[in-house]
N, C-alpha and C positions, 0 to 999 in steps of 0.2 A: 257470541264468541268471535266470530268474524270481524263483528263491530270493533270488539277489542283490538284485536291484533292488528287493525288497520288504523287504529289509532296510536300504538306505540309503535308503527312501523312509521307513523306521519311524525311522531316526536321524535324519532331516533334518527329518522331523514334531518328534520329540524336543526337537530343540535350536531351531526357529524358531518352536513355538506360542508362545514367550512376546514374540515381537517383531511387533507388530502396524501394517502399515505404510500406511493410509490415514487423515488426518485430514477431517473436514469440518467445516464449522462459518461460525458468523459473529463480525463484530466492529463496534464503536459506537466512537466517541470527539467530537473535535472536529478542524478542521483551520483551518489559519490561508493566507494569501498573503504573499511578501515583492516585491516593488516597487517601484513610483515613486509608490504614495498610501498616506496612514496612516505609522501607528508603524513601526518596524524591529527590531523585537523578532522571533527567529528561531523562537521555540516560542511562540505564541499563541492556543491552539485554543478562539477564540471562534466557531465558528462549527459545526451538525452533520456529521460523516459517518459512513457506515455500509457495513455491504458481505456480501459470501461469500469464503470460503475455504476450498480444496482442498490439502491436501500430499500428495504420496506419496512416504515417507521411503526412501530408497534406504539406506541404512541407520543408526547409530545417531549419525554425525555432520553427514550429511546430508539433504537435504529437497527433494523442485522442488516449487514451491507457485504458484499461481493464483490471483487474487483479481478479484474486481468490486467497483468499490468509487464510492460517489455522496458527492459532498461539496460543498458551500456552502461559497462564500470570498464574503469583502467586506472593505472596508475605509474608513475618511475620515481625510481630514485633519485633522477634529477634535482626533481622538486621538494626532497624531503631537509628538512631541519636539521635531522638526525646526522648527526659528520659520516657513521658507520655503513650509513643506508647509504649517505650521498657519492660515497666511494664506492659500493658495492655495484651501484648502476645497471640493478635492474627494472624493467618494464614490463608491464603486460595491458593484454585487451581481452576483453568476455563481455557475454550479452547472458541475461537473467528473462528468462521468461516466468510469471509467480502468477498462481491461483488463490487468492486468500479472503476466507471466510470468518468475520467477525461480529462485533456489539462495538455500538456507538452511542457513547453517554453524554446527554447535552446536560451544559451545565445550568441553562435554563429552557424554560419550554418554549419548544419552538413550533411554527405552525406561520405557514409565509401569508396565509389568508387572514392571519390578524397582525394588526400594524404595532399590536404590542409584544408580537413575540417569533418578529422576521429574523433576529441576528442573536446569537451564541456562541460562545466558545462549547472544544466538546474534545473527547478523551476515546482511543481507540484500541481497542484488545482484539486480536484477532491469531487465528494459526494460518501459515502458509505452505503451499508446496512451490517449487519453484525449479526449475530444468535450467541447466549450465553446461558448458565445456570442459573438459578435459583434459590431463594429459595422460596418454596412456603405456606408452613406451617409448624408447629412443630409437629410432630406426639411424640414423647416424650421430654421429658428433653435431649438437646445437640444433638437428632435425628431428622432428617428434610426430609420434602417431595419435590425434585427438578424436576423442567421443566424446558421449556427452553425460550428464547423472541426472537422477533428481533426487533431490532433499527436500529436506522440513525446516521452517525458518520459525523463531515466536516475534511477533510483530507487534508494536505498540506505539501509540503516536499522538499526538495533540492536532488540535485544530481549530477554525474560524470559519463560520459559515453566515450567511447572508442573504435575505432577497435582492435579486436584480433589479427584475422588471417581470410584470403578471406572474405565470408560472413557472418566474427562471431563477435558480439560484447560485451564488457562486461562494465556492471555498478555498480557504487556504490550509495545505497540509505539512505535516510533517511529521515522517514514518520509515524508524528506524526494527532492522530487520537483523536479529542475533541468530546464525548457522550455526547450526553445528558439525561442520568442513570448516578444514582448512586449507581447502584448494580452487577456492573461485580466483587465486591466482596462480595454480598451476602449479602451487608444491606440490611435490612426492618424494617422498622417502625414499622408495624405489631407484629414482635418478638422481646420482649425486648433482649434475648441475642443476636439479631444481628442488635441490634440499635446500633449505633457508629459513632463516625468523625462526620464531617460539613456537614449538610441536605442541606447545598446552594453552594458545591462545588460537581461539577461531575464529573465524572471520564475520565483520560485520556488513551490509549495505545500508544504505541511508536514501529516501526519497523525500524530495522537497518540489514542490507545486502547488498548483490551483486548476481546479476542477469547478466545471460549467454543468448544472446537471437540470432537468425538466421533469415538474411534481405532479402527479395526474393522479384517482381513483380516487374513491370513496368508501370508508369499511363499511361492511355488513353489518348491524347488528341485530340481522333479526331471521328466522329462519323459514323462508317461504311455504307458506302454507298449503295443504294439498287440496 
């Protein structure tokens, strides 16, 4: 029996040392807001984010991945299209800190240790929590008392991934984040000067980058005998 088991542990070594299923790594880009201030352009990553990333590939079409990721939005009227908005002339700044846990669906198999199946495109469903700024009351005229919240975002996003070089791989993303707030610009209802825009539209963020990340372990597939 032993004999056995040391032989389908020799064949299962065999055949899964070249499938290496934990990535780490980070990722830079910009991220933009869409709104009720500023332009309305959907992809506009004027502004930085940056973060971590975790996957463990369950195998060669799938992925659950993990990220922390800190990003800067703002926006003005200055720069909006809109005549109404570009009159109106307001501006804001906020930072987005987000935990978001999802599935990553490659659209072919992928596996960097074989030369046929280093690069894929790939499709990303995830849910996020995410902590922001505030406004919380008007301590005087255009002076404001700010905290901070957390919400729930549903996050979705496409992507491009690649081996570099040995263990390293790089991707390109793009992952757009639908709130449900509408105050990562600091509307409230509460304070007439920071009533504004559509009460039944809520706001969006948007991240665009490339992420560097490092492929290491080996799955188990056999259970150590006693």
């Amino acid at each position: 029996m032993k004999k056995l088991v040391l032989f389908f542990t020799f064949i299962c070594i065999t055949i899964t040392s070249k499938a290496q299923i934990n990535e780490v790594g980070f990722f830079v880009g910009g991220s933009n807001y869409i709104g009720d201030i500023g332009p309305e352009q959907y992809i506009n990553p004027a502004n930085f984010m940056g973060g971590f990333i975790y996957k463990w590939n369950m195998n060669p079409r799938i992925a659950i991945r993990g990220t922390f990721t800190y990003a800067q939005i703002s926006s003005d009227d200055v720069n909006a299209t809109n005549k109404a908005r570009n009159l109106r002339g307001i501006g804001f700044n906020n930072s987005i800190k987000e935990l978001a846990l999802g599935i990553e669906f490659n659209y072919f198999d992928y596996n960097i240790d074989d030369y046929r199946q280093t690069r894929t495109p790939y499709i990303i469903f995830e849910i996020a929590a995410f902590n922001y700024s505030i406004v919380e009351s008007e301590t005087a005229p255009q002076q404001y008392q700010y905290g901070s919240k957390t919400s729930f975002a549903i996050p979705f996003g496409i992507g491009y991934k690649s081996k570099l070089f040995r263990d390293f791989a790089i991707a390109f993303e793009l992952r757009a984040r639908y709130t449900f707030k509408d105050d990562l610009d600091y509307n409230n209802d509460q304070i007439n000067s920071l009533t504004f825009g559509n009460p039944n539209s809520n706001d969006w963020y948007v991240l665009s980058g490339v992420s560097l990340v490092y492929t290491f372990g080996r799955p188990a597939c056999y259970a150590t005998p006693y």
